[in-house]
C-alpha positions in Angstrom: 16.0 15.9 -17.7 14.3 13.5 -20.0 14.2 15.7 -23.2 10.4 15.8 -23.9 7.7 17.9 -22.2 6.5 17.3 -18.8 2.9 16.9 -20.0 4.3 13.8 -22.0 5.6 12.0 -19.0 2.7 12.9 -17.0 0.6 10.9 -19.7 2.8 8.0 -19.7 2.7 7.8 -15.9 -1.3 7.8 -16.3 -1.4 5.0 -19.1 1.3 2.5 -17.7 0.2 3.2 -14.1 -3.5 1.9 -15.3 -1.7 -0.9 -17.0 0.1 -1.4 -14.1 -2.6 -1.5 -11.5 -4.9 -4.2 -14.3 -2.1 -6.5 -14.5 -1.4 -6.9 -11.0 -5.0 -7.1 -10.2 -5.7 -9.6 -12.7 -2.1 -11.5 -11.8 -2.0 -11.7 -7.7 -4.3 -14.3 -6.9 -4.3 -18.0 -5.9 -1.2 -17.1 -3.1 -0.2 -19.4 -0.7 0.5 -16.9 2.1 1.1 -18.2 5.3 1.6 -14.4 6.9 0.9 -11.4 6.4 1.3 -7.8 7.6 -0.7 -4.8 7.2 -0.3 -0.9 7.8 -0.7 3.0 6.3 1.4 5.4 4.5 0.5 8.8 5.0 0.6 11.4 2.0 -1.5 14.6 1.1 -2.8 16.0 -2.1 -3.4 19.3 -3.1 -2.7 20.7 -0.2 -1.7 20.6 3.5 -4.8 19.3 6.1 -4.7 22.3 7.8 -4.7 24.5 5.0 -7.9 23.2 3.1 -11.1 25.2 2.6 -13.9 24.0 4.5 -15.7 22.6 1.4 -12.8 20.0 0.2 -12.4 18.8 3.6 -13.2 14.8 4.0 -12.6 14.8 0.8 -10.4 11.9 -1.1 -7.8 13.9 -2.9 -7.7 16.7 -0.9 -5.3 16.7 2.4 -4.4 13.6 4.1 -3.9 10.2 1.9 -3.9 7.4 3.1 -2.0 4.4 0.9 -3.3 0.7 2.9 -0.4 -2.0 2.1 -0.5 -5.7 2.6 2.9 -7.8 2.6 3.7 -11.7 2.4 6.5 -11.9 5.1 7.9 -15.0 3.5 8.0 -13.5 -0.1 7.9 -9.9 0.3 5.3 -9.6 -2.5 2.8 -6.8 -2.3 -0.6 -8.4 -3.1 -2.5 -5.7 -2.9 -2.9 -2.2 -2.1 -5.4 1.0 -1.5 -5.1 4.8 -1.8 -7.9 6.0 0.3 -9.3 7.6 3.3 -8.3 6.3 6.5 -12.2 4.9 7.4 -14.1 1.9 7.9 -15.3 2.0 4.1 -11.7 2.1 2.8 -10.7 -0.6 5.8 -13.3 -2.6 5.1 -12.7 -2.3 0.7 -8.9 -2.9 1.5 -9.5 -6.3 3.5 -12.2 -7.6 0.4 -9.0 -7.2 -1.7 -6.8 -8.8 0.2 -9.1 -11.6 1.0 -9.9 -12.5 -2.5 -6.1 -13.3 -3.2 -5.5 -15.7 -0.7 -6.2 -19.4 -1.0 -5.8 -20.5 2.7 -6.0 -19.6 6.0 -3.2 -16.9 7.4 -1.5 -15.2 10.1 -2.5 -11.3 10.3 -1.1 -9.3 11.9 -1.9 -5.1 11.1 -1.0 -1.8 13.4 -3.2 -0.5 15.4 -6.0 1.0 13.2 -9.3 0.3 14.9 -11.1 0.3 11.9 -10.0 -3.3 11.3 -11.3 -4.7 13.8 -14.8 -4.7 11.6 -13.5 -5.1 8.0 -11.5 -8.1 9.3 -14.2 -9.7 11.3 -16.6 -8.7 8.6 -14.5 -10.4 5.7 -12.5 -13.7 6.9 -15.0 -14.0 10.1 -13.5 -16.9 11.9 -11.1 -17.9 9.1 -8.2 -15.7 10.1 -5.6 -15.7 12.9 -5.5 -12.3 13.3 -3.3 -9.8 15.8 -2.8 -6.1 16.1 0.5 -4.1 17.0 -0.1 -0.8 18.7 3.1 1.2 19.4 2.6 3.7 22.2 4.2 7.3 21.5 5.4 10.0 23.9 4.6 13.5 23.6 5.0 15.2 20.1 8.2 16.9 19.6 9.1 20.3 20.2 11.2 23.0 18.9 13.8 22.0 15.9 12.5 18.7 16.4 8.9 19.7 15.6 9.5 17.4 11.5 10.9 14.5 13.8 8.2 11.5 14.9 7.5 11.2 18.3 9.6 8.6 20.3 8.2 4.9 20.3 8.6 4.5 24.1 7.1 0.5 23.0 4.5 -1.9 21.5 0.9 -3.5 22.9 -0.1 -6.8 21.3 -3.9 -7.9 21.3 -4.5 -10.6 19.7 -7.9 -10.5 18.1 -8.8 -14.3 16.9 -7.3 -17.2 16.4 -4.1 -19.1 17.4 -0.7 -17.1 16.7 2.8 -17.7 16.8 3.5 -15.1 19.2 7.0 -14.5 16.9 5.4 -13.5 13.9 3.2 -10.7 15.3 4.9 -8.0 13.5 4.6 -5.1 11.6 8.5 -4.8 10.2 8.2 -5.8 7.0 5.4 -3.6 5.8 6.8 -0.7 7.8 10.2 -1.3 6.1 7.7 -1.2 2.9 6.6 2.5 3.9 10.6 3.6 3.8 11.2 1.8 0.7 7.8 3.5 -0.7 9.4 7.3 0.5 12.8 6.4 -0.7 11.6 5.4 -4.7 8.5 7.9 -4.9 8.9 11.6 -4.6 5.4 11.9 -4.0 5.8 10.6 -0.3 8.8 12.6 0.3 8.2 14.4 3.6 8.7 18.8 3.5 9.1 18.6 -0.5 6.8 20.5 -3.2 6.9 16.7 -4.9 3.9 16.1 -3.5 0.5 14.8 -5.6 -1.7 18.0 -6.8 -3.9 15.2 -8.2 -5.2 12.3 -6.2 -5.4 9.9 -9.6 -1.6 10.6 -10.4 -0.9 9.4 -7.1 -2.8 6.1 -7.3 -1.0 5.6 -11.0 2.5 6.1 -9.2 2.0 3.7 -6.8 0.8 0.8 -8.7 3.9 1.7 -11.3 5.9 1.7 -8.0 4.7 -1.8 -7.3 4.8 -3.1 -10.4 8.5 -2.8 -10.3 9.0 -3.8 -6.6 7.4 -6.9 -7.2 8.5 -7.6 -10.6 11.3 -5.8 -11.3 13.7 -5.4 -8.2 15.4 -8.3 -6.9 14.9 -8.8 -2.9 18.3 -9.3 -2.0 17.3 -12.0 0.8 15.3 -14.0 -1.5 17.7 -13.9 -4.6 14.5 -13.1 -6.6 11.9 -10.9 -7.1 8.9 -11.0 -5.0 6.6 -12.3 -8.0 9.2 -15.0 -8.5 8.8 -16.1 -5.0 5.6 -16.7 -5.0 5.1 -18.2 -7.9 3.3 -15.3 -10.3 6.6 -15.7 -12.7 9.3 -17.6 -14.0 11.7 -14.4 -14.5 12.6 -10.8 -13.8 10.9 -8.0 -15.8 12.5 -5.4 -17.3 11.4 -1.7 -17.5 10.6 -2.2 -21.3 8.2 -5.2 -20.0 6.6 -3.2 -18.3 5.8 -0.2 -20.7 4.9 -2.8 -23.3 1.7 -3.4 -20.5 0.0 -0.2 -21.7 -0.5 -1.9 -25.1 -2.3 -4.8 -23.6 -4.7 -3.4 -21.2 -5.3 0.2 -23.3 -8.8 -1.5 -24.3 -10.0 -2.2 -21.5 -11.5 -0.2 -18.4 -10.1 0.1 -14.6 -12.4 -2.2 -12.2 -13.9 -0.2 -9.5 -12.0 -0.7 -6.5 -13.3 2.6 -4.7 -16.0 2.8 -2.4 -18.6 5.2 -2.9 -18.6 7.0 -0.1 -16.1 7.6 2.4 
């Protein structure tokens, strides 16, 4: 399709995906959020939960992935995001992020995930207004049906700390996030063989797949892209911008963002 070898592409993808990850984690700070909403993607790598050998179970990059996304309702940008475990660790590692990039005091709300209920404590403490959004499911589907999600029969909302506006506990924009993520990467396209055989290739798609949602793609509520709203630009990218990013960022090494353990 593209002419050159697939090892070739698979390299690009690695060195403008690290680019692509510095810049933005270097870039989005200093945001004047107001909300924000929180949630998981699922994926796997390597292969299927169920069909792991015991030894590569628990294991980051082996069966479930789990990608933690933050979104600014108002401006749709991403400000940050995790490719982890789904764990207190990870929980905890994705709200330090987050935190770090905001400049006041916001409305959280995040799905249903206990293990935020520490991380967010232990992060913002008191300076958060903060709400979960637990959807209750019926039984799992059977038959032909078995790919389908179980029905949303409706939703619980706790609110954790804080004062909210009871309006803005939501998780529909990041959730519309999670089909925009499937739709644009292959890699989270359910009952496909385009799945990640390498956990690191994943991490480098997604931050490339960020790069251009927030950069690159106009939102077309706002009129602009999601950088522009909030103030990280004065323009829309191109594609070429951001290829160019390799060049400025090959010298220098990834931060670590991981936790040790899981």
């Amino acid at each position: 399709m593209t002419g050159v070898a697939k090892g070739t592409v698979a390299r690009l993808l690695i060195e403008v995906g690290k680019a692509c990850y510095l810049y933005q984690y270097k870039n989005l700070k200093k945001l004047q959020s107001r909300r924000i909403q929180c949630d998981e993607i699922w994926s796997f790598c390597y292969a299927k939960q169920d069909n792991l050998p015991e030894k590569k179970r628990g294991k980051l990059g082996y069966g479930d992935v789990w990608t933690y996304v933050a979104i600014d309702t108002d401006t749709k940008l991403v400000p940050c995001w995790l490719v982890g475990l789904r764990t207190a660790n990870y929980a905890y590692q994705f709200m330090s992020d987050l935190a770090k990039r905001l400049t006041n005091r916001v409305q959280l709300t995040t799905d249903g995930h206990r293990k935020y209920l520490d991380a967010v404590d232990d992060v913002f403490g008191n300076n958060i207004d903060y709400a979960m959004l637990v959807k209750l499911y019926g039984a799992d589907p059977k038959g032909d049906k078995r790919y389908s999600p179980s029905e949303c029969l409706g939703t619980e909302t706790h609110v954790i700390k804080g004062s909210q506006d009871p309006k803005q506990i939501s998780t529909s924009f990041v959730e519309r996030q999670n089909l925009t993520m499937r739709m644009n990467m292959r890699r989270f396209t359910r009952l496909t063989n385009g799945f990640s055989k390498k956990v690191d290739n994943l991490k480098h798609a997604v931050a490339l797949h960020f790069m251009y949602y927030n950069f690159v793609r106009v939102h077309k509520t706002l009129g602009v892209t999601p950088a522009m709203a909030a103030g990280i630009t004065d323009h829309v990218w191109t594609i070429e911008d951001i290829v160019n990013l390799q060049f400025q960022f090959e010298a220098m090494s990834s931060p670590k963002i991981f936790p040790v353990s899981n």
